[in-house]
C-alpha positions in Angstrom: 15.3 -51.2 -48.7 16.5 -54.5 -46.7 19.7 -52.6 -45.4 17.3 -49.8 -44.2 15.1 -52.7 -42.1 18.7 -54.2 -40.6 19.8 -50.5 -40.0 17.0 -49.7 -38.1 16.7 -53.1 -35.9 20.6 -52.5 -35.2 19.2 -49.2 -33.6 16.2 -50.9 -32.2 18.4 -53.8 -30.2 20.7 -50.9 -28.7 17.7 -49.1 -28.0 16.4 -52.4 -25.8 19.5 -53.1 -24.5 19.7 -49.7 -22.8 16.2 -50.1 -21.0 17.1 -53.9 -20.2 20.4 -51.9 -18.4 18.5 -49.0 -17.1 15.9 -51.6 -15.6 18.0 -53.2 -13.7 19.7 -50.0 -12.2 17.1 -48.8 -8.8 18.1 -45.4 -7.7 17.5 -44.6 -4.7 14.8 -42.4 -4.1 13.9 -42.1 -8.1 11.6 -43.9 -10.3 13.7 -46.5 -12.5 12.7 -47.1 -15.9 11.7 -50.7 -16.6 11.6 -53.3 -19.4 8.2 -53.9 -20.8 7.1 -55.4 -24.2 3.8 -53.2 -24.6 6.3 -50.0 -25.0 9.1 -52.3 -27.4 6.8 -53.1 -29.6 5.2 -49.8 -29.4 8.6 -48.6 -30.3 8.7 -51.0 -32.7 5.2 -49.7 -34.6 6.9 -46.6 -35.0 9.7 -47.4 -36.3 7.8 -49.8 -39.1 5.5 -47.1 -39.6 8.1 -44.7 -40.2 9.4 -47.2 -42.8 6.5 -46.9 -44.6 6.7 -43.3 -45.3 9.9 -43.4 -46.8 7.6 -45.9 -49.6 5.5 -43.6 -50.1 2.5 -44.9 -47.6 0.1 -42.4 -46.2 1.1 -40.6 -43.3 -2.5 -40.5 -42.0 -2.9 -44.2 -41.7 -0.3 -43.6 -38.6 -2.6 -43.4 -35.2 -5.0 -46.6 -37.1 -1.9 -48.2 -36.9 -1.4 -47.6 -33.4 -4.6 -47.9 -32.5 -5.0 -51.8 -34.4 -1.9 -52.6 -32.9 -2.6 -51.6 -29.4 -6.0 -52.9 -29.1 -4.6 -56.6 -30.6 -1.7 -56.3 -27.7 -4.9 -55.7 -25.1 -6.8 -58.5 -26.2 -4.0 -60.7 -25.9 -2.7 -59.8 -22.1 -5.9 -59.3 -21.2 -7.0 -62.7 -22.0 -4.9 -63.7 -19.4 -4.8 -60.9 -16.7 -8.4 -60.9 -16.8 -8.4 -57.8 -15.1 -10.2 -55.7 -17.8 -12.5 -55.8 -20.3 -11.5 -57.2 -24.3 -11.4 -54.1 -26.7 -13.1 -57.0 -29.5 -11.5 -60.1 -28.7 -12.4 -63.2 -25.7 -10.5 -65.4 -25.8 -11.6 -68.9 -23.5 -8.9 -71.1 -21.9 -6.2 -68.3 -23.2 -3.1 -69.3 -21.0 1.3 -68.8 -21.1 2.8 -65.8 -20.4 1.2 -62.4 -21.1 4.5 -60.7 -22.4 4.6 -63.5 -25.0 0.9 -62.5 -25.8 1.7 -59.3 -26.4 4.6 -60.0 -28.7 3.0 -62.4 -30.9 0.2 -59.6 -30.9 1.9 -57.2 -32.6 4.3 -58.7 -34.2 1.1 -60.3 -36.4 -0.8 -56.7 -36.8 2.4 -55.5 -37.7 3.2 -58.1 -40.0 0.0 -57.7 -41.7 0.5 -53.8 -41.9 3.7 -53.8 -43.4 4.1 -56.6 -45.5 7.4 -55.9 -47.0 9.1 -55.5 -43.9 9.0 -59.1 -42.6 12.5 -59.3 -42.2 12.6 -56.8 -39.4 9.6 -57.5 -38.1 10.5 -61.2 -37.6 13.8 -60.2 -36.5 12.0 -58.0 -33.8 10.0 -60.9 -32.7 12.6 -63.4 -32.3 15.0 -60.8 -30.2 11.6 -60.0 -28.1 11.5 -63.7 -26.8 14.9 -63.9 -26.2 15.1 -60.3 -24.7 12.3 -62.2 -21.8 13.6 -65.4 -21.9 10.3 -67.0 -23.7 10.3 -69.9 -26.3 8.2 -69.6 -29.2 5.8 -72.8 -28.1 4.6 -70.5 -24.7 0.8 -70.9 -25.0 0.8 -67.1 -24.6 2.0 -67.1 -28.2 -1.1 -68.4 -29.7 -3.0 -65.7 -27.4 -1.5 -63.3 -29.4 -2.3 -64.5 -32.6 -5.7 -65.1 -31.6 -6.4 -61.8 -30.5 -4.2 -60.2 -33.8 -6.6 -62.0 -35.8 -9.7 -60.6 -34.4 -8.4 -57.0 -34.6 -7.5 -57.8 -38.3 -10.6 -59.1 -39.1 -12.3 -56.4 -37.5 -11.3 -53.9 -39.1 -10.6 -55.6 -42.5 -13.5 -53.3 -44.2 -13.0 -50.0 -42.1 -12.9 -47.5 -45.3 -9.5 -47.0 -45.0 -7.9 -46.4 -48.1 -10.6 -46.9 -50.7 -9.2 -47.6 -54.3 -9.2 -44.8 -56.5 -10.7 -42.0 -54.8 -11.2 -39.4 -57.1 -9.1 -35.6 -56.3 -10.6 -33.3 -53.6 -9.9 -29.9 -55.1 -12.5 -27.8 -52.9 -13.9 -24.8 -54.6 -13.1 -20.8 -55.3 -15.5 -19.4 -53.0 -14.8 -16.9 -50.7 -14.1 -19.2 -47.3 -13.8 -22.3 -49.0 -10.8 -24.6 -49.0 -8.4 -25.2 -52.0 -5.3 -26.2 -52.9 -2.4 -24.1 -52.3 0.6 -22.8 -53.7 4.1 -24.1 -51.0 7.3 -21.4 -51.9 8.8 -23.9 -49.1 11.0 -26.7 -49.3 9.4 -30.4 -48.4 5.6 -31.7 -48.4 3.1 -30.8 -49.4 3.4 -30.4 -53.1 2.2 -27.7 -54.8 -1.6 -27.5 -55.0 -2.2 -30.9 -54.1 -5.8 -31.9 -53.9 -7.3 -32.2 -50.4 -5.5 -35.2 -48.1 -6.9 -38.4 -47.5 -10.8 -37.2 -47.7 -11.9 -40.9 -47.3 -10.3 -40.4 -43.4 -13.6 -38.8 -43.0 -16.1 -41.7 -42.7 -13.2 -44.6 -41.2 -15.3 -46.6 -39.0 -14.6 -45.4 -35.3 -12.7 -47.7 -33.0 -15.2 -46.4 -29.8 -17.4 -43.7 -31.6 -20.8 -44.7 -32.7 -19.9 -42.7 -36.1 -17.6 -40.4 -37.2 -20.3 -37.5 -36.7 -20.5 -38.4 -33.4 -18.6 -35.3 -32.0 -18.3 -32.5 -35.2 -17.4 -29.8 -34.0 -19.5 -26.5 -34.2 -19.2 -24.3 -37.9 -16.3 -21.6 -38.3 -16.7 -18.1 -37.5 -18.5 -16.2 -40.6 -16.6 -14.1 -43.0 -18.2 -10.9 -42.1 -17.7 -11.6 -38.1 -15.6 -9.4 -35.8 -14.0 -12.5 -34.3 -13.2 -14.0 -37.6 -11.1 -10.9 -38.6 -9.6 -11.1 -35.4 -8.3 -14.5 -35.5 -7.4 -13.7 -39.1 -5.2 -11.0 -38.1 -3.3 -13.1 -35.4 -2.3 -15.3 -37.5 -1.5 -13.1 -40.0 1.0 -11.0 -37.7 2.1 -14.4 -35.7 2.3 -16.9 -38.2 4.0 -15.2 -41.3 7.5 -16.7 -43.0 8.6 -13.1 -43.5 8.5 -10.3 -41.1 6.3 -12.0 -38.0 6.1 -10.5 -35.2 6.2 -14.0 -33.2 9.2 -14.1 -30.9 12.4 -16.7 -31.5 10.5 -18.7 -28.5 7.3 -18.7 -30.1 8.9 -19.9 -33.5 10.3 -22.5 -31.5 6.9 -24.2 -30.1 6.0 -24.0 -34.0 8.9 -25.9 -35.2 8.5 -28.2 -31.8 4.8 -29.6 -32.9 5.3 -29.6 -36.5 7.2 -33.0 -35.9 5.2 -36.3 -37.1 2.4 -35.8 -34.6 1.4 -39.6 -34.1 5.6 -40.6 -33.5 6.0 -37.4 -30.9 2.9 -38.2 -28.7 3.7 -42.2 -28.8 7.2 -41.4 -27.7 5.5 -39.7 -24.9 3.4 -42.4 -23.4 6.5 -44.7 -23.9 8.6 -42.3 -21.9 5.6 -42.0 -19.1 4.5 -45.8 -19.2 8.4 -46.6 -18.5 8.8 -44.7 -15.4 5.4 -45.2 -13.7 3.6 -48.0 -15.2 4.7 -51.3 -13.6 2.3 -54.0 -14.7 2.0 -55.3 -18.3 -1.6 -55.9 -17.9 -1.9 -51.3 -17.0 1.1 -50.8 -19.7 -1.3 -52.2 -22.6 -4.8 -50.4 -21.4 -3.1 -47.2 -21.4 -1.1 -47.3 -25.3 -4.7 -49.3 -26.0 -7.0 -46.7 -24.2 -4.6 -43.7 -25.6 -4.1 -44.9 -29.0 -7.8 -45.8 -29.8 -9.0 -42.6 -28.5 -6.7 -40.5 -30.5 -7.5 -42.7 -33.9 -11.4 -41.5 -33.4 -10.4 -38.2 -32.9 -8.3 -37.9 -36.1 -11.3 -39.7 -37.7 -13.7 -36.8 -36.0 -11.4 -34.1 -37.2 -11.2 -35.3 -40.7 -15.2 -35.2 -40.5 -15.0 -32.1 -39.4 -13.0 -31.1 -42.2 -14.5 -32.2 -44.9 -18.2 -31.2 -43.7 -17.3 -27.2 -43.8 -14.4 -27.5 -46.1 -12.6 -24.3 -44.6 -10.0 -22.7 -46.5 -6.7 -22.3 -44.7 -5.0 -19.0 -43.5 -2.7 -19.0 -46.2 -5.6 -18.4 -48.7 -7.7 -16.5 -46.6 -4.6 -14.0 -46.2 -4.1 -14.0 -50.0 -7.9 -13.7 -50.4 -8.4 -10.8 -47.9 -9.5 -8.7 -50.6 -12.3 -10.6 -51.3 -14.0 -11.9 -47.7 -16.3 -9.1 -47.7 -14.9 -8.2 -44.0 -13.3 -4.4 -43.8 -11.6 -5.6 -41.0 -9.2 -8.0 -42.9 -6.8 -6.6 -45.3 -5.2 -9.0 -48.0 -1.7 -9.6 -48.7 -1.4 -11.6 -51.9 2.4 -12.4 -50.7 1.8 -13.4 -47.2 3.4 -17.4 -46.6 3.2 -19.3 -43.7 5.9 -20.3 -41.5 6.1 -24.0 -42.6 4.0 -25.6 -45.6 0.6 -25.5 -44.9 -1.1 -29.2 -45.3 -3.3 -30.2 -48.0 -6.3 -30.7 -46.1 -9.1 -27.8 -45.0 -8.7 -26.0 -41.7 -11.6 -26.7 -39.4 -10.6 -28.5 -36.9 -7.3 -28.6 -36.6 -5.7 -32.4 -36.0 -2.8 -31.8 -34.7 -4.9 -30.9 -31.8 -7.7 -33.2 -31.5 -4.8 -35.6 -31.4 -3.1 -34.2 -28.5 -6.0 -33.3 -26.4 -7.3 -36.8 -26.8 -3.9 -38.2 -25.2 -3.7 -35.9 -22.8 -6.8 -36.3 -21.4 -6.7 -40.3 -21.5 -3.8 -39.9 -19.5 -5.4 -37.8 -16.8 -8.3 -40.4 -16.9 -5.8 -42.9 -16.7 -3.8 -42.1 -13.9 -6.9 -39.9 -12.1 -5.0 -36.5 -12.1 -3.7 -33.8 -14.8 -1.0 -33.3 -12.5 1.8 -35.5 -13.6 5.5 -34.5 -15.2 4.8 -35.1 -19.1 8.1 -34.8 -21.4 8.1 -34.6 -24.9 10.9 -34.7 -27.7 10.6 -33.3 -30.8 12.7 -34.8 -33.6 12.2 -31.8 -36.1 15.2 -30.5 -37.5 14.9 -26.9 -37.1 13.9 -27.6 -32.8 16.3 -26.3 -31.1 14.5 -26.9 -27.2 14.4 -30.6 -27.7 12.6 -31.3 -24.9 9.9 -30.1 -23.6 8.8 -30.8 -19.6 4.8 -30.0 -18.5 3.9 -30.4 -15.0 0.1 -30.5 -16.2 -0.8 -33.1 -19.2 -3.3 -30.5 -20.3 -0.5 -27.8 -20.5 1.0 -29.4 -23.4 -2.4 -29.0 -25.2 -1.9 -24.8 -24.7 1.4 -25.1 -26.7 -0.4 -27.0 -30.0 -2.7 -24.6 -29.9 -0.9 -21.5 -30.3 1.8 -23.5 -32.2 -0.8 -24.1 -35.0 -0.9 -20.6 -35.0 2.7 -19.2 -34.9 3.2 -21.7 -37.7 0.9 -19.9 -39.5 -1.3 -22.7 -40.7 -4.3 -22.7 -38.7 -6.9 -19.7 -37.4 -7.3 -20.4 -33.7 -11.1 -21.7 -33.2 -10.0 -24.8 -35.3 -7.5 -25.4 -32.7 -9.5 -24.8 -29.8 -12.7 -26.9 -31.2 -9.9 -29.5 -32.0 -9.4 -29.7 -28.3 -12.2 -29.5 -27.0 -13.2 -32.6 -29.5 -10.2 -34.7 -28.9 -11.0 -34.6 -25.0 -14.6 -35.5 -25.5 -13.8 -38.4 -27.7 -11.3 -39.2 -24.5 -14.0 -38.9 -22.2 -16.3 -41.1 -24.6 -13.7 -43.9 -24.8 -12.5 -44.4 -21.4 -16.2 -44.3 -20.0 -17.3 -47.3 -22.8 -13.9 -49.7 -23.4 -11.7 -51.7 -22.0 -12.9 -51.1 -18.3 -12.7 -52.8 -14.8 -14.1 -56.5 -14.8 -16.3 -56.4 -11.6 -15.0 -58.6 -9.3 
């Protein structure tokens, strides 16, 4: 496991030592990317947490990660900057340099995160100072521990991962979620029991409660729109004999990457070409990461409040839904494994709305060049270029669908969600100190 930690910090220091070069290099009439600690170390979180899952660590911890990571790293250049408000932590007489802040910041959440990789997390931190040319005694450096500690404390009883939670199995009902059968290579395992159920009462990072924003109940059963939604994604989403297009398939296999790794690499590629302040760098991974931890938190309410079986089992189940408009098929599959959680609303897209739309708030326009890279295997349009943040949220909704894992209300309530938990955060943290 060491060799894996040194692997991936020889990868990291390459990776920094490319922006350091790229920095330095002003085209002429272009936007130059730039060296800034907020997106390392946000780089770095990924990385760590991507480390985890190889251990076996739950992939839904991922955006509290970010989020507890990015609200320490705040705190800590905000403390000095003084330009906007603390997410938790005020810090008096806070002085030294706010890129050391930031570093010690999360570096320490990090730390505290991922226990067993010190090594490369220590490493990290060390090459971080020396990559800025800062000295461990900066007073910025106990800024940064300060304002890790605060975040750590804060959210040292948030529900996550209560011990011994017994199995979510659902029920037989028509409509109601249960575990299902995967004829498909990788994760889920077969008829695991409902995924990380306690994710449904985490204490909010901005939310008053996790009910704050649930979204509105399924379609019935016996509704014309239900069997209409149950026959797109029966036709559009099946492993064998789809009628989605090679382009469509595509966008599926695009968004079924790790959603919390594809939209961070996002902000990292934005904040590096048109964020050119520390201070801005750290309220927008802050502002976008919280926002899209409360909506995962929302979905996961959402979830498990109407416990709505997937398409996969309503296909199977057709039979027996009491609709005449839906027709069974007891050996219809999805396109990829479908995940062991229930179906309304979908996170994938709560996630992405919720980033989008802090990034329209953030930079006061949906208008902007967004690019995203997918590192899914089967992907073969890497890249993908909007000119509107809120186009990319049109994709993950009909990719949920050509993947055959979602009906499409849970998609569209997911986004309508994920930009009202947007809305919520940006109006109520880390705003403007009036002058």
């Amino acid at each position: 496991m060491l060799s894996l930690y040194w692997n991936t910090w020889r990868r990291l220091r390459a990776t920094l030592a490319a922006v350091a070069l790229v920095a330095s290099t002003i085209l002429s009439g272009a936007s130059f990317a730039r060296a800034d600690a907020v997106v390392d170390w946000n780089d770095i979180t990924a990385q760590a947490y991507a480390t985890s899952l190889t251990a076996g660590r739950p992939r839904l911890l991922g955006f509290i990660d970010f989020a507890m990571v990015h609200a320490a790293v705040h705190d800590a250049v905000q403390a000095i900057d003084k330009r906007f408000k603390p997410y938790h932590m005020v810090i008096p007489g806070a002085s030294g340099s706010p890129i050391a802040a930031a570093i010690k910041a999360a570096h320490d959440v990090l730390l505290n995160l991922f226990p067993t990789q010190a090594a490369f997390l220590d490493m990290a931190y060390h090459d971080s100072l020396t990559k800025y040319s800062l000295a461990k005694t900066d007073p910025g450096v106990i800024v940064g521990q300060q304002a890790a500690a605060g975040i750590l404390a804060l959210r040292a009883n948030d529900g996550r991962l209560p011990p011994n939670p017994p199995p979510f199995t659902g029920g037989t009902a028509p409509g109601v979620w249960r575990p299902t059968v995967s004829y498909l290579p990788g994760p889920p395992p077969t008829l695991s029991p409902g995924g990380a159920p306690w994710l449904a009462t985490v204490t909010p990072f901005t939310l008053r409660a996790p009910t704050q924003f649930r979204a509105a109940p399924p379609h019935k059963l016996s509704s014309k729109r239900y069997a209409e939604e149950y026959n797109e994604v029966k036709a559009l989403g099946a492993l064998q004999k789809s009628t989605r297009s090679a382009a469509q398939t595509d966008i599926a296999y695009f968004y079924a990457d790790n959603t919390f790794l594809l939209w961070n690499r996002g902000l990292r590629s934005i904040a590096t070409t048109k964020v050119t302040n520390i201070g801005d760098s750290a309220r927008l991974f802050a502002l976008a990461n919280l926002a899209a931890a409360d909506a995962v938190i929302t979905a996961w309410d959402s979830k498990y409040h109407y416990v709505f079986w997937r398409p996969v089992t309503a296909i199977q189940e057709g039979a027996n839904d009491g609709n005449a408009r839906t027709a069974g098929d007891p050996t219809w599959q999805p396109l990829i494994n479908t995940p062991n959680y229930p179906d309304h609303t979908s996170g994938a897209n709560i996630s992405a709305a919720a980033m989008t739309r802090t990034l329209a708030l953030f930079f006061g326009t949906d208008a902007m060049t967004l690019s995203l890279t997918s590192n899914n295997p089967p992907v073969v349009q890497k890249t993908r270029t909007y000119s509107h943040f809120s186009d990319a949220t049109e994709d993950v909704v009909n990719a949920r669908i050509y993947s055959g894992i979602h009906f499409r209300k849970p998609d569209v309530d997911g986004r309508k969600q994920g930009r009202r938990v947007a809305e919520w955060a940006f109006k109520h943290v880390l705003r403007p100190i009036k002058r």
